[in-house]
N, C-alpha and C positions, 0 to 999 in steps of 0.2 A: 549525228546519229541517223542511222538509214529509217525513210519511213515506216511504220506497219503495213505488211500484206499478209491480209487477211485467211487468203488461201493457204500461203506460205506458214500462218503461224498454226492453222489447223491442221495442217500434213506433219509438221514437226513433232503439235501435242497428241496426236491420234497416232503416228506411224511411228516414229523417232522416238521420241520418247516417254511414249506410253507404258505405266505402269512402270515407272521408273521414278522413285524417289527418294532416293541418295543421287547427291554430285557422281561419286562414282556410278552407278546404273545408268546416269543419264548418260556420261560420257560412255560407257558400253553401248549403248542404245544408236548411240551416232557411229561410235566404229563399226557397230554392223552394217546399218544403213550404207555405210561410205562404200562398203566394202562389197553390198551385193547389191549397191544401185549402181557405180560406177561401172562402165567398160571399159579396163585394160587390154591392150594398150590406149594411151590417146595422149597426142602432144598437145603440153600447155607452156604458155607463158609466165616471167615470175613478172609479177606486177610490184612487188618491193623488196629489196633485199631487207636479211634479217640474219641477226650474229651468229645466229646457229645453224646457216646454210651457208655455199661458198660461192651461190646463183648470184649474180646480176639482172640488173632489173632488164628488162627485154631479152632477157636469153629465154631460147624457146629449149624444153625438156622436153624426153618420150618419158610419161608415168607408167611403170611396169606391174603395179602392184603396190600392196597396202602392210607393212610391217606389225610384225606382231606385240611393237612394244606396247606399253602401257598408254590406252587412253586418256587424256584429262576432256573437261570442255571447255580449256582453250588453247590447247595445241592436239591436231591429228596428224600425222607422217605419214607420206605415203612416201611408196619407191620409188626411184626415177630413177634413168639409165643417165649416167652424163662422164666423160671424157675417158669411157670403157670401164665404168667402174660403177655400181648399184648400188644405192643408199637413202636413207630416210631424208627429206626434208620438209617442213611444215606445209600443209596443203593451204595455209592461209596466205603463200605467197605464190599463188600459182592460178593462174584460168587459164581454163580451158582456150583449146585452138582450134584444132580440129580434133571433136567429140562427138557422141551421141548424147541425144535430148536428155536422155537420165542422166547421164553425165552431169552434163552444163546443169541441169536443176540440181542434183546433188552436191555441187561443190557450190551454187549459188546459196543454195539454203544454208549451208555449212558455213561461206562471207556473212549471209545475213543475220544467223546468229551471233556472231564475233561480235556486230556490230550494232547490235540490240543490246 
């Protein structure tokens, strides 16, 4: 289990999901946040494969954007461009490569929920 950070757990309950107290509001709470802290485009890394994507682990993806499916809080989809073709796969398999600082903190926070 990944440490407590402190910081990290007061931007989640103050910013993320604040005022949020249903499972579903919270996972709403975090697809906004995903979606208007990130910078599309930015290439990332898959750091694990997983059954519901067709990534290998060290393939680098350009992420294009954040799909409109249905949030949970333990899977969020964003889009990636990969072999000419755009499509949802789990942002939990993916860092950042070359990003901006919101970025990388948005999908950190995002790992370090998972894993709380």
């Amino acid at each position: 289990m990944t440490e407590r950070d402190e910081e990290r757990e007061e931007r989640i309950k103050m910013e993320i999901i604040v005022d949020a107290y249903t499972q579903d509001e919270q996972a709403m709470g975090w697809h906004i946040y995903l979606e208007e802290t990130m910078d599309v485009p930015f290439e990332a890394r898959c750091i694990e494969e997983q059954e519901v994507s067709p990534l290998d682990e060290g393939e680098t993806v350009r992420v294009v954007g954040k799909p409109s499916s249905e949030p949970s809080l333990r899977q969020q989809f964003v889009t990636i461009e990969w072999m000419d073709r755009e499509f949802g796969v789990p942002l939990s398999q993916l860092e950042p490569v070359e990003a901006s600082d919101d970025t990388e903190q948005a999908v950190s926070d995002w790992h370090y929920w998972l894993d709380r």
